[in-house]
C-alpha positions in Angstrom: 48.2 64.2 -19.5 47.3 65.5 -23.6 48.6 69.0 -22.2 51.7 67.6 -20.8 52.7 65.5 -23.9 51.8 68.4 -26.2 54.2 70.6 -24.1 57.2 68.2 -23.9 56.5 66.1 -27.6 59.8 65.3 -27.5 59.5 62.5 -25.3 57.4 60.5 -27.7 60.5 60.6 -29.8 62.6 58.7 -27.4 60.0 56.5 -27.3 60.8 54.5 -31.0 65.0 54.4 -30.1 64.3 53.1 -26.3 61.6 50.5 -27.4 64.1 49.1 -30.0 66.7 49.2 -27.1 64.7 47.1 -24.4 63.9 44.8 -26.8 67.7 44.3 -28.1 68.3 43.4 -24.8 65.5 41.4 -23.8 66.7 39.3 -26.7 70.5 39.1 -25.8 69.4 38.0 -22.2 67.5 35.7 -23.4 69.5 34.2 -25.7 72.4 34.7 -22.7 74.9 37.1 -24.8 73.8 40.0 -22.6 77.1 39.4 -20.7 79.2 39.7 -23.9 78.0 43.5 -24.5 78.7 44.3 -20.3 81.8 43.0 -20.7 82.7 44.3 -23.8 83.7 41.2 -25.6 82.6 41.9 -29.0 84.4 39.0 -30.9 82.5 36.7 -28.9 79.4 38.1 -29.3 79.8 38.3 -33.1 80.9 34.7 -33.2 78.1 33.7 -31.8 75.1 35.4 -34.1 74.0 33.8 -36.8 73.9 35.6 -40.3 69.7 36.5 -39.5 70.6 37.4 -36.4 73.3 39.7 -36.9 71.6 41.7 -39.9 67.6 41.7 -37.1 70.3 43.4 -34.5 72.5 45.9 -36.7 69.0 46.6 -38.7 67.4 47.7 -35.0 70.1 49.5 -34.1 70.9 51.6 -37.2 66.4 52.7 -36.7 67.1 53.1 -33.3 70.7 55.6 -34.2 67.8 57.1 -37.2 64.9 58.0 -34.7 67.8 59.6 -32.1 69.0 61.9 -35.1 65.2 62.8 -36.4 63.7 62.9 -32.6 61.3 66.2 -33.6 59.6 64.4 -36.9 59.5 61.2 -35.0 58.1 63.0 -32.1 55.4 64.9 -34.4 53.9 62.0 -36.1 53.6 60.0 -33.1 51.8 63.1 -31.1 49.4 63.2 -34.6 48.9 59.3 -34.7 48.1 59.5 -30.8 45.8 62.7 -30.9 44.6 62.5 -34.2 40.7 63.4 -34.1 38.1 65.6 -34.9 39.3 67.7 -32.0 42.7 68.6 -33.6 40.8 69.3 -37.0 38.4 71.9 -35.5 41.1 73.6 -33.9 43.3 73.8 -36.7 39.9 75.4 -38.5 39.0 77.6 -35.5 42.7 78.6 -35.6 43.0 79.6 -39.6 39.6 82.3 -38.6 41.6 83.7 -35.7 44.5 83.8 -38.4 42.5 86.2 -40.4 41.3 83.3 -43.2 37.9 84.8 -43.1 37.5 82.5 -46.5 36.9 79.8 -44.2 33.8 82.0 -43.2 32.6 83.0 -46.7 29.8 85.7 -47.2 28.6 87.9 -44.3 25.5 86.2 -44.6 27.0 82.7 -44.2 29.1 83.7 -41.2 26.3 84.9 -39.0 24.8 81.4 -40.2 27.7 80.0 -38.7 27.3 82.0 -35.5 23.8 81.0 -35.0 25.1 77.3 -35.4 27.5 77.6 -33.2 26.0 79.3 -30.6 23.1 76.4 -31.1 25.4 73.8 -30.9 27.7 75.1 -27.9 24.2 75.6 -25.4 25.3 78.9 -24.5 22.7 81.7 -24.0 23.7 84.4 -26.4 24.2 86.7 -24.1 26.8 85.2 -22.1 28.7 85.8 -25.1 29.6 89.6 -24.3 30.3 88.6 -20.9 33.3 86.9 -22.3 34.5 89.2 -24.8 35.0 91.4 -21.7 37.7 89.3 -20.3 39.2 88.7 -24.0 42.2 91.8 -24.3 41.3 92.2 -27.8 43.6 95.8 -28.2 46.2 93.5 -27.3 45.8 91.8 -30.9 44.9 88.0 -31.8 47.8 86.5 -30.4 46.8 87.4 -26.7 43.7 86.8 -27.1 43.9 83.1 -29.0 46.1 82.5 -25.6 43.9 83.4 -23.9 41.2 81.6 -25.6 43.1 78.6 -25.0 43.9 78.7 -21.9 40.6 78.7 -21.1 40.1 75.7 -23.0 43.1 73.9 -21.4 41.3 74.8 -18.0 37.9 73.4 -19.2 36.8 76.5 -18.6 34.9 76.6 -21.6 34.0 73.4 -23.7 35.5 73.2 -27.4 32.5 73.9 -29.1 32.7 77.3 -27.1 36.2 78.0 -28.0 35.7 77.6 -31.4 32.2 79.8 -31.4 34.3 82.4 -29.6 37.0 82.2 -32.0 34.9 83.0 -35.1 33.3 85.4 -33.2 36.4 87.3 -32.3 37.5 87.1 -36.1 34.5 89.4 -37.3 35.4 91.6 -34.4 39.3 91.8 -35.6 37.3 92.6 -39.2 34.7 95.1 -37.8 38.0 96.7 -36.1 39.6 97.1 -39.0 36.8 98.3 -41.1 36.7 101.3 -38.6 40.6 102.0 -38.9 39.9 102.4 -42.5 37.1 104.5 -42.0 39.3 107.1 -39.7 41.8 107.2 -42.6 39.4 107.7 -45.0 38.2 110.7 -42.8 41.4 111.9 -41.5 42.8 112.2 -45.0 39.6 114.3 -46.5 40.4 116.7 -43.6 37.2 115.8 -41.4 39.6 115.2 -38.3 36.8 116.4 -36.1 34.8 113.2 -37.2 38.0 110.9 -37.2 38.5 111.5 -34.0 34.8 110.6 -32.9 35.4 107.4 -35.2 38.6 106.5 -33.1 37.0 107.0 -29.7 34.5 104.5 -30.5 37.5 102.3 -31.8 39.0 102.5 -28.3 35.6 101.9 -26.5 35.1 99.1 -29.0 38.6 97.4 -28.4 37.9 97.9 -24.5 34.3 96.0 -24.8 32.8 98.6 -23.4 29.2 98.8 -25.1 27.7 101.7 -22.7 30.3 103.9 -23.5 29.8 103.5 -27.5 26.4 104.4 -27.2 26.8 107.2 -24.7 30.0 108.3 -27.5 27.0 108.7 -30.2 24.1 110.5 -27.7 27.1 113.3 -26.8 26.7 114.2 -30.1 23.3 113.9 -30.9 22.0 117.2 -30.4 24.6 118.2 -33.4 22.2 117.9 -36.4 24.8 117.1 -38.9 23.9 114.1 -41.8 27.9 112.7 -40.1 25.5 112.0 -37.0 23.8 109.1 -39.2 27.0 107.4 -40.1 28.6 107.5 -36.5 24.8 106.2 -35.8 25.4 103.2 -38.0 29.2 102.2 -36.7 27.7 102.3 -33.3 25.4 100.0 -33.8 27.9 97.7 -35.4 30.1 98.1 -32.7 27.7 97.2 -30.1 26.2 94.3 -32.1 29.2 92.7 -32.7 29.5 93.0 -28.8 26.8 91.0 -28.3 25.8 94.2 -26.0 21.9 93.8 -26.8 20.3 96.4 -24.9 23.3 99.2 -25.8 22.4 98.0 -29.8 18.6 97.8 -29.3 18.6 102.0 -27.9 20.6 102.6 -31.1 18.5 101.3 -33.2 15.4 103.1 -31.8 17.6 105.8 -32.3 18.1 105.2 -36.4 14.5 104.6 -37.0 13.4 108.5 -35.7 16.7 109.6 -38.0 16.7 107.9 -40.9 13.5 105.9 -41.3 13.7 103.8 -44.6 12.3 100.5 -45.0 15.5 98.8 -44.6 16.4 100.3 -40.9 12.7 99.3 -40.1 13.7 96.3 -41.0 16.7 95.6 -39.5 15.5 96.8 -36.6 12.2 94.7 -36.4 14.6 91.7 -36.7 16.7 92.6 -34.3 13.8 93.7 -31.8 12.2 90.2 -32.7 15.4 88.2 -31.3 15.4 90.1 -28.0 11.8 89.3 -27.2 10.3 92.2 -27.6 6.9 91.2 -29.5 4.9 94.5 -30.0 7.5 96.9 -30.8 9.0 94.4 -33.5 5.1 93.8 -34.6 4.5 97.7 -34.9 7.3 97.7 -37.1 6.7 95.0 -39.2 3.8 96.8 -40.2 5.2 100.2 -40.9 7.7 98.2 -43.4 4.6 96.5 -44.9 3.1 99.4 -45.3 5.7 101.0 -47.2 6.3 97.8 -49.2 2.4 97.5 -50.4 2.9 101.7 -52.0 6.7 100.6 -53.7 4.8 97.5 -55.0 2.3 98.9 -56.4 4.9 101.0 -59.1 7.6 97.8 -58.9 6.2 95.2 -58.3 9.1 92.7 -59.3 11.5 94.3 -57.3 9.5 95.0 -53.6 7.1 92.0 -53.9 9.9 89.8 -52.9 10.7 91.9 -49.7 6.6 92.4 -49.2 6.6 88.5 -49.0 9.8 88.3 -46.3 7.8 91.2 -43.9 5.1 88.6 -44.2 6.7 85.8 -43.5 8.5 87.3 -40.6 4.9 89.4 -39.4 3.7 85.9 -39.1 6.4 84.2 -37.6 5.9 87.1 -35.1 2.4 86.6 -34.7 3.0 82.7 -34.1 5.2 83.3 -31.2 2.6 85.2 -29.9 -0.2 82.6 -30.1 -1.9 84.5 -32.5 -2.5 82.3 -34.9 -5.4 83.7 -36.9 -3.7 87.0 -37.5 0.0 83.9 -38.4 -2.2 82.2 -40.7 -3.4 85.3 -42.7 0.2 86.6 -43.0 2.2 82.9 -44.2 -1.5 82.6 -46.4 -0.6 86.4 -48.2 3.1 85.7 -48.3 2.6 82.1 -49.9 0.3 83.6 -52.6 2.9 86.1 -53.6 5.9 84.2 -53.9 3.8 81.5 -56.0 3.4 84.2 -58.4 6.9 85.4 -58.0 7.3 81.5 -58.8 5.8 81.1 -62.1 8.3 83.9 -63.7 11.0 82.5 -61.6 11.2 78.9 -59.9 14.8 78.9 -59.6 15.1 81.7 -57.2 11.4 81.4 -55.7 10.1 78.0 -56.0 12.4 77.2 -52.4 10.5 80.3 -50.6 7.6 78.9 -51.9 8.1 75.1 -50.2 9.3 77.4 -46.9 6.3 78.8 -46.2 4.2 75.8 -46.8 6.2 74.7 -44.2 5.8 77.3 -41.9 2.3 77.3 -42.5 1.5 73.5 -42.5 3.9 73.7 -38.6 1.3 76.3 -37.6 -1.9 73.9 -39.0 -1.0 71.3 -37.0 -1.0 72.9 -33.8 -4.4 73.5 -34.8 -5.2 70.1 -35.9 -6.1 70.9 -39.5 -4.3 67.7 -40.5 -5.5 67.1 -43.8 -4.4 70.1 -45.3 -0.8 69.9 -43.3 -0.2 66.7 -45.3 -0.9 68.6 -48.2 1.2 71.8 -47.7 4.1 69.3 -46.4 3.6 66.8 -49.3 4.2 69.9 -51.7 7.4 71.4 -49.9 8.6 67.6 -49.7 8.5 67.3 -53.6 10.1 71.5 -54.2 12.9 70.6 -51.9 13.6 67.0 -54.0 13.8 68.4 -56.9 16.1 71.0 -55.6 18.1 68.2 -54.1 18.9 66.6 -57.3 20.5 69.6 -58.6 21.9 71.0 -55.0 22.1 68.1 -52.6 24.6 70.1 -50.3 22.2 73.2 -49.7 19.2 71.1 -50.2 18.9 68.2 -48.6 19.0 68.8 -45.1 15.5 70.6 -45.9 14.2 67.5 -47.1 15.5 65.6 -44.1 13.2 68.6 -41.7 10.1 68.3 -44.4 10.4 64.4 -43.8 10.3 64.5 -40.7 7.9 67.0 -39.9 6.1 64.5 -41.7 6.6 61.5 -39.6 5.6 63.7 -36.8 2.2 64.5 -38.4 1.7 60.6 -39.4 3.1 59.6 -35.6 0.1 61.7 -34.0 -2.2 60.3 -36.5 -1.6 56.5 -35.3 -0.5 56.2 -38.9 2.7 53.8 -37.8 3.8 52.8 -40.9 3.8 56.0 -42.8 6.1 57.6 -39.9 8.3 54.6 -39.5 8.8 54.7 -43.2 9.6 58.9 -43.4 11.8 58.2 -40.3 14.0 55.9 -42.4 14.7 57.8 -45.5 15.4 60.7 -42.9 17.9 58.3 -41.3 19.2 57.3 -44.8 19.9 60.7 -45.7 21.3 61.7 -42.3 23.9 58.6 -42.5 24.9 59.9 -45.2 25.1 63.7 -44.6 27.3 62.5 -41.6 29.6 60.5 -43.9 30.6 63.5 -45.0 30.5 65.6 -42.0 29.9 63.7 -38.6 30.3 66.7 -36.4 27.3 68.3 -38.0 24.9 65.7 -38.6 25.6 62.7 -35.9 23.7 64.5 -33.2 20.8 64.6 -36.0 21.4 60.7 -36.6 21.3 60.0 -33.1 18.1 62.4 -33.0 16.0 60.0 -35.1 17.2 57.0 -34.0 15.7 58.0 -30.8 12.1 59.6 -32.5 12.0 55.9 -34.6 12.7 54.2 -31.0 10.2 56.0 -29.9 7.7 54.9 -32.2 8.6 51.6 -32.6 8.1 51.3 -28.5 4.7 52.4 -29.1 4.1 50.2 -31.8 4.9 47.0 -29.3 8.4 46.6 -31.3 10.9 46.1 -28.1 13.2 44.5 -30.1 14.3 47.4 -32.8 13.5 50.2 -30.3 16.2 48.9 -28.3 18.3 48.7 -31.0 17.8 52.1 -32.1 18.3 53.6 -28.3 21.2 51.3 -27.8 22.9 53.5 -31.2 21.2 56.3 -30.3 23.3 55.9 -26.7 26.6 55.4 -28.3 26.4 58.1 -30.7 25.7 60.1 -27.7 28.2 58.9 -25.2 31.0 59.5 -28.1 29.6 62.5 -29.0 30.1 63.4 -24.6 33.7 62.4 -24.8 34.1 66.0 -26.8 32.0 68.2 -25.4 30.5 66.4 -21.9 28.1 69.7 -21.3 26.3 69.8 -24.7 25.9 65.9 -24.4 25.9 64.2 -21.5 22.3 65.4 -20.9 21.4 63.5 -23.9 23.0 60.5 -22.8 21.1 60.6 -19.5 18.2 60.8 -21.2 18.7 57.8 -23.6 19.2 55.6 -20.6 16.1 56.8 -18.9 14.2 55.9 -22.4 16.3 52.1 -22.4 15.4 52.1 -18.8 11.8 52.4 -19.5 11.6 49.8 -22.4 13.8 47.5 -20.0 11.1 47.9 -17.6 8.3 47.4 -19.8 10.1 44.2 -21.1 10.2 43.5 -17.3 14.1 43.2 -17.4 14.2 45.2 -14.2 18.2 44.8 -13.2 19.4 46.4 -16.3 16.3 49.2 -16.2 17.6 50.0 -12.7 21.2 49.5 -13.7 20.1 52.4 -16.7 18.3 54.8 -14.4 20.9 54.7 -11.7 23.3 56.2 -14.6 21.0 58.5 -15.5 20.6 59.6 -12.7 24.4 60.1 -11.8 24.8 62.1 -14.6 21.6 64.6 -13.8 23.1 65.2 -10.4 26.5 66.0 -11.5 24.8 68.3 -14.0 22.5 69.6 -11.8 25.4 70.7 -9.8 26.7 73.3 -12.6 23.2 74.4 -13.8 20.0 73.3 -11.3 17.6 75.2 -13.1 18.0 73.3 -16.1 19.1 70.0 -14.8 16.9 69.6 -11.7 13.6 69.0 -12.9 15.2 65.9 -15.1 17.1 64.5 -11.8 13.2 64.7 -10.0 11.7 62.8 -13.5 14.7 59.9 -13.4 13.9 59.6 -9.3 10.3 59.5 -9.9 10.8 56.8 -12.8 13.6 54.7 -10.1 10.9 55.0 -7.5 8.2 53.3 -9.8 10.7 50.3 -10.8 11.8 49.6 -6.9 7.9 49.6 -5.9 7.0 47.1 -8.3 10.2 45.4 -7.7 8.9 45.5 -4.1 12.0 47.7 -2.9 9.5 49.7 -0.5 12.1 51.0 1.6 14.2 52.4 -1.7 11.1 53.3 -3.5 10.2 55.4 -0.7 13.7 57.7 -0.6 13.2 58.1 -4.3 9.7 59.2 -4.0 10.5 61.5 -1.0 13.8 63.4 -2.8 11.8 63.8 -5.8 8.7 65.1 -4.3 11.1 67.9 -1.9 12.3 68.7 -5.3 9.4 69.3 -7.6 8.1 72.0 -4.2 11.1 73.9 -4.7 10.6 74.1 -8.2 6.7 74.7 -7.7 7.6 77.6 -5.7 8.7 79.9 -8.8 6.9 77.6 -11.0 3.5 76.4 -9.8 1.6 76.0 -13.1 4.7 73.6 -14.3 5.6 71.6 -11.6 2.4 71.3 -9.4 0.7 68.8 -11.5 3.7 66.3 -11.1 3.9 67.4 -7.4 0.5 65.7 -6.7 0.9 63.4 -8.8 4.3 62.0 -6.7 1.8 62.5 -3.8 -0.4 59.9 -5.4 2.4 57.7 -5.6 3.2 57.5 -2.3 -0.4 57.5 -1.0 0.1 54.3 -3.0 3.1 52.9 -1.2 2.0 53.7 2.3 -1.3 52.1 1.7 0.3 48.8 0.0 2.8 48.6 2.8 -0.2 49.3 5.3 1.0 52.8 6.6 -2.4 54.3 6.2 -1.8 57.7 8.1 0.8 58.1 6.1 -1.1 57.5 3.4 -4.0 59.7 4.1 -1.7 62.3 5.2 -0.3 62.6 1.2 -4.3 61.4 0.0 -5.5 65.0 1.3 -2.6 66.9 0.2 -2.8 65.9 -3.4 -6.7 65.9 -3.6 -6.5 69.4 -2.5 -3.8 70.5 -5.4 -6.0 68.1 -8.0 -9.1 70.4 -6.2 -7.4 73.6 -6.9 -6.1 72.6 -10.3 -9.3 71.4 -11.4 -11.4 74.9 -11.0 -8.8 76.6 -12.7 -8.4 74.4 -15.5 -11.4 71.9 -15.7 -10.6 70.4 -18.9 -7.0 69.3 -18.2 -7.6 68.3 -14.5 -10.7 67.2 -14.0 -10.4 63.4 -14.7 -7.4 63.7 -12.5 -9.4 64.9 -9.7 -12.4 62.4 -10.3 -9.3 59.8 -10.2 -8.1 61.1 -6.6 -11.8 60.9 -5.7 -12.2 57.1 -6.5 -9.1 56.6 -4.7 -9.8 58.0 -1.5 -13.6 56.0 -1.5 -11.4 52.9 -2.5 -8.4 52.9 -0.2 -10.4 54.2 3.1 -13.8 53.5 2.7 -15.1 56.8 3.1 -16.9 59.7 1.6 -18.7 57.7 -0.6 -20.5 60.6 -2.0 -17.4 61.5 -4.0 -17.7 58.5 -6.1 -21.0 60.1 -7.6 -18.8 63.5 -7.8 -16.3 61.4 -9.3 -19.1 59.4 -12.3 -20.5 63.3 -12.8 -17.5 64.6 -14.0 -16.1 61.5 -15.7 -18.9 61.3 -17.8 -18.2 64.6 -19.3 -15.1 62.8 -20.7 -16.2 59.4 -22.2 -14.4 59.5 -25.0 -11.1 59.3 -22.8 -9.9 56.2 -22.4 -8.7 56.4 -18.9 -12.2 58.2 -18.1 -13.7 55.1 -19.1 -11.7 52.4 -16.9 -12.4 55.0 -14.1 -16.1 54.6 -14.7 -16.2 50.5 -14.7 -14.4 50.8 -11.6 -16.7 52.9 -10.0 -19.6 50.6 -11.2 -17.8 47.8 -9.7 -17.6 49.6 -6.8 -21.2 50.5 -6.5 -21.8 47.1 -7.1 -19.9 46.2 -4.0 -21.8 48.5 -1.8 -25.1 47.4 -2.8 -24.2 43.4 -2.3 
């Protein structure tokens, strides 16, 4: 309907002069002087208007004569009134970086910001990205390809947040396109036409998308030892980079490292390896640059300390993604003691990496559960970043808002309530506000936190305000969907499945089933487009419907839910056993429960000794995580058909291993109920 009015706007400009029209003559047959006008008799007509009535008539019809003249302007602002959203804005911005307003972009640094935003926000793997630059005729020039762009986008091929990602990306390629057509005329005019000519080859490759055929343009030439060979090195890798063509730009820079290898192609590389996944040869790297970092240091110190302190940082970050957190800790630990001396000379520049890597470094602590000294580190970077903020709200606040809430996290998992509830709130404050100024940014972060303060507040027995806060957590989502349904339909499917659990809990089953049922339409509609994702959440939502129909005594319903669910988590366990196999037996349990209560025992035992042999299995390999689970099956199976007995004392050996568990314990009472039992 939008892409018809846009195409045929003038219609909206008919609109004003007919509506004016129709209700001229709605008045005159109401007022019975319609027959007057059909028959022409304008004396009579006239004669019979009073002075008000005369001046309302010849007033409409002189606007209605106006808006016939002027139908284009009329037409416009209508169209804008109608479609005016955040929508039109974002293209209108998209459009002006197509346009070549790189202004709108700022620094290089600040545009690959953006990307990474972007590319966040849109849910698209990185990768895909070159994929579509191949179908983009970028020789063709920006106009062909911003059609082309928006035809997509008229198709819903693409979602908006992906048009405008691929806009901005196309708009450093137009730039890196024309930083090589200044480079062949630089070349060309010295007289190095030989080297022009290798320039504009890669041009044409570039233009064509063609990554492979970049990299193969440089290795042709390789064996010619010339110095050129480095500089044709370096547009190659730009090329390919800005292609998104990963493992094309990942050979190259291998390639530069053997040529030319200075601390800042280490670097670079390292970085990029680091992105891609590839742990150890980023790691050896890292090291090599620290290495050379620690010997300039040594004679300039104020110059390479700073850089010493980023290989850190990043060696560390490195190590961290590794699980290595010993060898993390030591790194963040060296490069936090640097930049607090850098500090002391110069806070204004330093003091910020300074609260970063206490951050860093308190994240890493807590998966450790060092919490004490996590508060501190946190505490510290809190009270950097708010000073900052007073001076630099718009760079610095948003990491306040992360410090705060890294610290509600940290008080959440301590059972301190209060303290999280109250660091959740300024965070909300501050979001609120942030998204004041720019909703599309920071309204996904509001709805974020209402839902972490739902959350706790659940926990904390406070149904009331945790519905609250999921009910605006939902529509924050749901508007957020009507733009861009892929990034955030998921999120409103799992808003209802958290209402639908505090419904339930608050035993106000028809509107937790009325919730779940939504949410589960939506997974299966999304599972559709991407199952990998989108399957495992359909299974959860099932599982959770099953649960609510069972103790709704819906057996019949309860059952299908349990069923689908159960067929789904053994696909999934298939290429994912450690993952999904847990929840497979654990659906098992369920329905050993159902068939017993609705006294189907073969059914029931059937399912009994399938998921006591997966809690058996699980439990040798990982005795710690599994083991009260298996002592739980154990009780069950004495419980529900009085038999091997001898499991229950099985069952109390390994329970008592766990005593400080609280479900451990309720399992042990029962038992010594049961025991009890058998001895009366």
């Amino acid at each position: 309907m939008k892409k018809f009015i846009e195409k045929h706007k003038w219609l909206l400009g008919l609109f004003i002069p007919a509506l004016i029209l129709l209700g001229v003559i709605a008045y005159l047959y109401s007022t019975n002087r319609l027959e007057y006008v059909l028959s022409f008799e304008w004396n009579s007509l006239n004669g019979s208007l009073t002075n008000l009535e005369a001046w309302f008539l010849s007033g409409s019809l002189i606007i209605a004569f106006i808006s016939g003249i002027f139908i284009n302007l009329f037409s416009s602002i209508l169209y804008d009134i109608l479609f005016s959203n955040k929508e039109g804005q974002m293209l209108k911005n998209s459009e002006k970086i197509i346009e070549g307003q790189v202004s709108n972009l700022g620094t290089i640094a600040e545009s690959h910001k953006k990307l990474d935003e972007l590319i966040k926000k849109s849910n698209i793997d990185s990768h895909d990205i070159e994929q579509y630059l191949k179908n983009l005729p970028l020789k063709n020039g920006k106009d062909e390809v911003r059609t082309r762009i928006n035809e997509w986008y008229q198709t819903r091929k693409i979602s908006l947040e992906i048009k405008e990602l691929l806009l901005v990306v196309i708009a450093s390629l137009f730039v890196q396109n024309e930083a090589l057509a200044n480079e062949i005329t630089h070349f060309k005019t010295v007289g190095e036409t030989d080297f022009a000519r290798v320039l504009e080859n890669i041009q044409k490759h570039f233009q064509g998308c063609d990554a492979e055929k970049i990299k193969l343009e440089y290795f042709s030439r390789k064996e010619k030892k010339e110095k050129k060979n480095i500089l044709v090195l370096k547009q190659s890798i730009k090329a390919t980079k800005s292609l998104y063509a990963f493992p094309q730009t990942a050979d190259l820079y291998k390639e530069l490292i053997l040529l030319e290898p200075t601390a800042e192609n280490y670097f670079q590389t390292a970085y990029f390896l680091k992105k891609l996944d590839y742990f150890d040869e980023a790691a050896s790297l890292y090291q090599k640059i620290l290495k050379i970092y620690q010997t300039l240091a040594l004679k300039n110190p104020r110059t390479y300390l700073p850089d010493m302190a980023i290989t850190l940082n990043n060696l560390a970050i490195l190590h961290a993604d590794r699980n290595e957190f010993i060898q993390a800790q030591e790194k963040y630990e060296e490069a936090l003691k640097i930049r607090r001396e850098l500090a002391q000379e110069n806070p204004t520049t330093f003091l910020p990496d300074v609260a970063m890597t206490l951050n860093n470094l308190a994240i890493l602590q807590k998966d450790n559960n060092e919490f004490t000294q996590v508060q501190k580190k946190y505490e510290e970077a809190l009270k950097i970043y708010r000073d900052f903020a007073q001076k630099n709200p718009k760079t610095y606040l948003p990491d306040v808002v992360i410090t705060l809430n890294n610290l509600a996290i940290l008080h959440s998992d301590k059972n301190e309530f209060p303290q999280a509830q109250e660091k959740y709130k300024e965070v909300l404050k501050i979001q609120r506000e942030l998204a004041n100024e720019d909703s599309r940014t920071y309204l996904p972060d509001v709805a974020m936190t209402l839902n972490n303060l739902a959350i706790l507040q659940k926990d904390n027995n406070e149904f009331l305000q945790a519905q609250i806060k999921y009910e605006e957590t939902l529509t924050i989502y749901r508007y957020l969907a009507q733009e861009n349904s892929k990034t955030y339909q998921s999120n409103v499917a799992a808003t209802l499945n958290n209402l639908a659990v505090l419904q339930k809990d608050n035993n106000e089953f028809p509107q937790a089933q009325k919730k779940y049922e939504e949410a589960l339409k939506i997974q299966r509609e999304l599972a559709k487009e991407n199952p990998k994702m989108y399957l495992p959440d359909v299974a959860m939502t099932l599982n959770n419907l099953a649960i609510l129909q069972k103790d709704n005594n819906e057996f019949l319903q309860a059952q299908e839910k349990y069923e689908e669910a159960l067929n789904i988590y053994k696909y999934l366990a298939q290429e994912n056993s450690r993952t999904y196999l847990p929840t497979v037996a654990k659906i098992l349990t369920n329905l050993t429960i159902l068939h017993s209560e609705k006294n189907e025992f073969p059914q029931a035992q059937e399912k009994y000794e399938e998921a006591l042999k997966i809690y058996s299995e699980l439990a040798q390999k990982n005795p710690q995580a599994y083991e009260t689970e298996y002592a739980q099956i154990l009780v069950m199976g004495v419980d529900l058909f009085k038999k091997n007995k001898s499991n229950l004392k099985i069952a109390k050996d390994i329970l008592e291993r766990y005593q400080e568990v609280y479900r451990a314990q309720e399992l042990l009472e029962q038992i010594s109920e049961m025991e009890q039992m058998q001895s009366n």
